[in-house]
TORNU-890831 format. One record per residue: x, y, z of N, C-alpha, C, O in turn. Coordinates in pm, whole numbers, plus 50000, padded with zeros to 5 digits. Example, Ala and Ser with C-alpha at 12.3 -4.5 7.8 and 13.67 -1.06 7.14 Angstrom:
513194943150780512304955050780513204967050780514244966850846;512854977550708513674989450714512905000350787513415011450804;
***
This chain:
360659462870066361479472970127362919470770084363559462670151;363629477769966364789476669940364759491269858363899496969790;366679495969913366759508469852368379513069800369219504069788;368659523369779370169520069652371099514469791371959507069743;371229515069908372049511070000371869494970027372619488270099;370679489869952370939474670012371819471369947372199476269840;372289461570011373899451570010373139435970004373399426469930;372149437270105371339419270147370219418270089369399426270134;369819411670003368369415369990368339398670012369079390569959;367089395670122366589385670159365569383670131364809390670197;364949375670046363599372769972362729364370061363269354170104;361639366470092360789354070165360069350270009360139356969907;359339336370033358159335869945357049345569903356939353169806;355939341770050354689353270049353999353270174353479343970237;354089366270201353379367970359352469358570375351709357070279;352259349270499351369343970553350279356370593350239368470568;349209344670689348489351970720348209362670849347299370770866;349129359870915349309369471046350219382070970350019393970996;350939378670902351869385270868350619398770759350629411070767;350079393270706349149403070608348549411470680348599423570661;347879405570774346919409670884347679422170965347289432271024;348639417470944349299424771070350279439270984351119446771033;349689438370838351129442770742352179449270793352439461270797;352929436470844354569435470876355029421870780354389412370738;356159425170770356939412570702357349403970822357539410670923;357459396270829357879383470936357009388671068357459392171177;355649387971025354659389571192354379388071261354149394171365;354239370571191354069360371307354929361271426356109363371399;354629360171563355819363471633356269349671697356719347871811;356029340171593356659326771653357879324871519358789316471519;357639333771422358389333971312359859334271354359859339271466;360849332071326362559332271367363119342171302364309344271324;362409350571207363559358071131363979370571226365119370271273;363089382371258363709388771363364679388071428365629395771442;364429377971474365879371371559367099366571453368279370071461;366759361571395367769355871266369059366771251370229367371288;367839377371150368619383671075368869398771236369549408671208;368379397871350369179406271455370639399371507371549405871559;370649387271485372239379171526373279380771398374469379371425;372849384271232373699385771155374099400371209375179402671263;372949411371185373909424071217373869426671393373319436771439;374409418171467374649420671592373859430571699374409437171787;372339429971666371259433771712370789427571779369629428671738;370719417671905369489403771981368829411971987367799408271931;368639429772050367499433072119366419437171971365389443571993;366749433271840365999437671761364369428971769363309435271768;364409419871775362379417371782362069423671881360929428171869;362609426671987361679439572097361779451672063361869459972154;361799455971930361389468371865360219471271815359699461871754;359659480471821358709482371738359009479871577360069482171520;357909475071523358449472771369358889486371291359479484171185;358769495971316358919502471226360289506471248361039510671160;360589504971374362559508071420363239494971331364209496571258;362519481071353363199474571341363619476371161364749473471121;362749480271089362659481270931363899495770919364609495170819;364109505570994365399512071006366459509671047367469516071019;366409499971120367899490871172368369483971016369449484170957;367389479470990367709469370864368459475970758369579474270710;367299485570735367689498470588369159503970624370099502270546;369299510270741370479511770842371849499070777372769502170701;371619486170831372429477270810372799471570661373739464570622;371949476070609372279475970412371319462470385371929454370314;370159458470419369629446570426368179453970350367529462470410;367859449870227366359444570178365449440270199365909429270227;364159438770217363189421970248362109427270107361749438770082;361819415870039361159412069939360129400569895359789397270009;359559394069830358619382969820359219379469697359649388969631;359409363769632359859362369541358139359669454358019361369333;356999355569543356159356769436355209368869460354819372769569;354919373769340354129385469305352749382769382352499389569481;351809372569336350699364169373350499354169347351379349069276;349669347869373349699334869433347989330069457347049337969448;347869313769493346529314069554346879305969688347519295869660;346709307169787346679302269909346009298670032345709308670097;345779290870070344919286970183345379285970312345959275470341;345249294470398346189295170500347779299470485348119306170388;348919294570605350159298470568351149293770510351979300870452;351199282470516352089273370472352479272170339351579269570259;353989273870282354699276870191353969266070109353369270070009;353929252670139352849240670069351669243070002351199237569903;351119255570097349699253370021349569265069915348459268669878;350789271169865350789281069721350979271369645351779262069638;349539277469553349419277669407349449284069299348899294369337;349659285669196349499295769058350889308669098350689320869097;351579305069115352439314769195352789321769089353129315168991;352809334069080353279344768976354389350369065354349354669181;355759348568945357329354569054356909368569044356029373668975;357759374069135357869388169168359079394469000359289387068904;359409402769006360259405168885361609413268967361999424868984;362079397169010363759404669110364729403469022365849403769072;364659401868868365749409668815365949418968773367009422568722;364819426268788364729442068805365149448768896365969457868880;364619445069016364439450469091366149447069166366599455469245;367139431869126367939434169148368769443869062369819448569106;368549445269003369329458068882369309470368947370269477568921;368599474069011368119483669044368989492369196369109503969235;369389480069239370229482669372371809480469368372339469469376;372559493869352373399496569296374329491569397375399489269341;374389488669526374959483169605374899468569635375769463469706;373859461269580373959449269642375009442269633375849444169545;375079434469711376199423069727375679406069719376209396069672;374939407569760374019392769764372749390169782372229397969862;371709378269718370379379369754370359364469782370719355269709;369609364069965369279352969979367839351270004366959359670019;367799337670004366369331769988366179321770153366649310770182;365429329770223364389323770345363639313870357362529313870411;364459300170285363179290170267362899285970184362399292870095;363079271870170363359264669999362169268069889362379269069768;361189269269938360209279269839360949293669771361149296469653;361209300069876361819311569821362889309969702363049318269612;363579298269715364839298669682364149287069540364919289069446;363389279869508362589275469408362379285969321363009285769215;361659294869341360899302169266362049314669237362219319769126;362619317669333363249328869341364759329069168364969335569066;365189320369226366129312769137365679308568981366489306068893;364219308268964364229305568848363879322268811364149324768693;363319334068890362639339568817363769352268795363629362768732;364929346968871366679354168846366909351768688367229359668598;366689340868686366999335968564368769338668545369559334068628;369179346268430370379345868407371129359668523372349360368537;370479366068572371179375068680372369371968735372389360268773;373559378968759374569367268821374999375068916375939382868901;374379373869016374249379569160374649366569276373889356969266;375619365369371375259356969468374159356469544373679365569612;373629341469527372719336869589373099328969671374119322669645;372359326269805372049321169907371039313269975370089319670020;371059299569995369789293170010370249293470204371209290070274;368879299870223369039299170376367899293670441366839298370400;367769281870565366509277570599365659283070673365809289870774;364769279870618363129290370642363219292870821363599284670905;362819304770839362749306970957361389308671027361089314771130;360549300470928359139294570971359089291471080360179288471129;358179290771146357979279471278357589270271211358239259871223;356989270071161356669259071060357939246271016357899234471052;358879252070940360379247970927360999240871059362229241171071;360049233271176360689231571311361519217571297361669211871405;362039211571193362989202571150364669204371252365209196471329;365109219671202365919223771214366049236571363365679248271349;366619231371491366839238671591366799252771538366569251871418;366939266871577366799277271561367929281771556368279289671468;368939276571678370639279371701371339271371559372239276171490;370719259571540371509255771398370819261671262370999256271153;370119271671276369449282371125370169290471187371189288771120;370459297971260370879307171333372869309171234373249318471163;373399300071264374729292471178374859297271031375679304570974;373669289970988373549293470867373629310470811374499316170745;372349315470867371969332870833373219339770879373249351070830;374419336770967375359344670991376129344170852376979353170854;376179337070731377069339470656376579352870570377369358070491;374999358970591375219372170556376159379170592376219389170520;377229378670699377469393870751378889394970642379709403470608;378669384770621380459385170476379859396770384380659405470351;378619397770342378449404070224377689418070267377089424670183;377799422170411377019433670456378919439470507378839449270581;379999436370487380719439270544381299442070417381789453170397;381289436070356382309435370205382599449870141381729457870176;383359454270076383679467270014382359469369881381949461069800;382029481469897381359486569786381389484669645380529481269563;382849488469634383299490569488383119478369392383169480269270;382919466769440382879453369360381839446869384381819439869485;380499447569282379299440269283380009427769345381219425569352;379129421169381379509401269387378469393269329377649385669380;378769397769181378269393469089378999374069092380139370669126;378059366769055378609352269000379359351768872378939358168776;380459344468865381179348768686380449342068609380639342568487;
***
């Protein structure tokens, strides 16, 4: 889900399995991103939306969501257990979004794969921690810290990609 108004495009890896099941992006509802990315654009009441409001709040707020791998083989959910991972092709697809401002990555998988399959793209990137439940290393209020430095680049002026030099 990204369109000429994204500004954010936030890459996960690859839908787990609630998430497939359920085809929503972040489904699981023990998952953190909902909440995450509702505290960058000043939304809390966004996970008590129905998904399909919440995917217009987003589009609304200039925000993307994407998979950095195409396919994959996997056993269960866990970012660990992908194999054969085929990237998605996001330097196209960042080309493509005449507004963006920045693409971050949900999770050091994302940001592995994502980053190589940029290749020479020179787009700001963003390594942001996974908002897995899984990822339970890191409190939610201190990921929470982190994902607010989207709102620099959902706020930023149009006229100047934020391209990397």
């Amino acid at each position: 889900m990204a369109d000429a108004g994204t500004r954010v495009l936030v890459l996960g890896s690859l839908p787990g399995a609630q998430s497939l099941a359920r085809q929503q992006y972040y489904g699981n509802p023990r998952n953190g991103f909902w909440y995450l990315i509702g505290e960058v654009i000043d939304r809390p009441n966004l996970p008590a939306l129905p998904y399909a409001e919440r995917l217009q709040v987003l589009t609304s707020a200039g925000i993307g969501l994407w998979d950095t791998i195409a396919s994959a083989h996997r056993k269960g959910s866990l970012d660990t257990a992908i194999h054969d991972a085929e990237p998605a092709a996001l330097c196209e697809l960042a080309q493509g979004l005449p507004r963006l401002r920045a693409i971050a990555f949900n999770g050091a998988k994302s940001a592995t794969i994502g980053r190589k399959a940029l290749g020479l793209c020179q787009w700001r990137l963003i390594d942001l921690p996974s908002s897995s439940p899984a990822h339970a290393a890191m409190p939610l209020a201190e990921k929470r810290e982190h994902w607010l430095a989207l709102r620099e680049f959902l706020a930023a002026p149009l006229e100047t990609p934020a391209r990397q030099p």
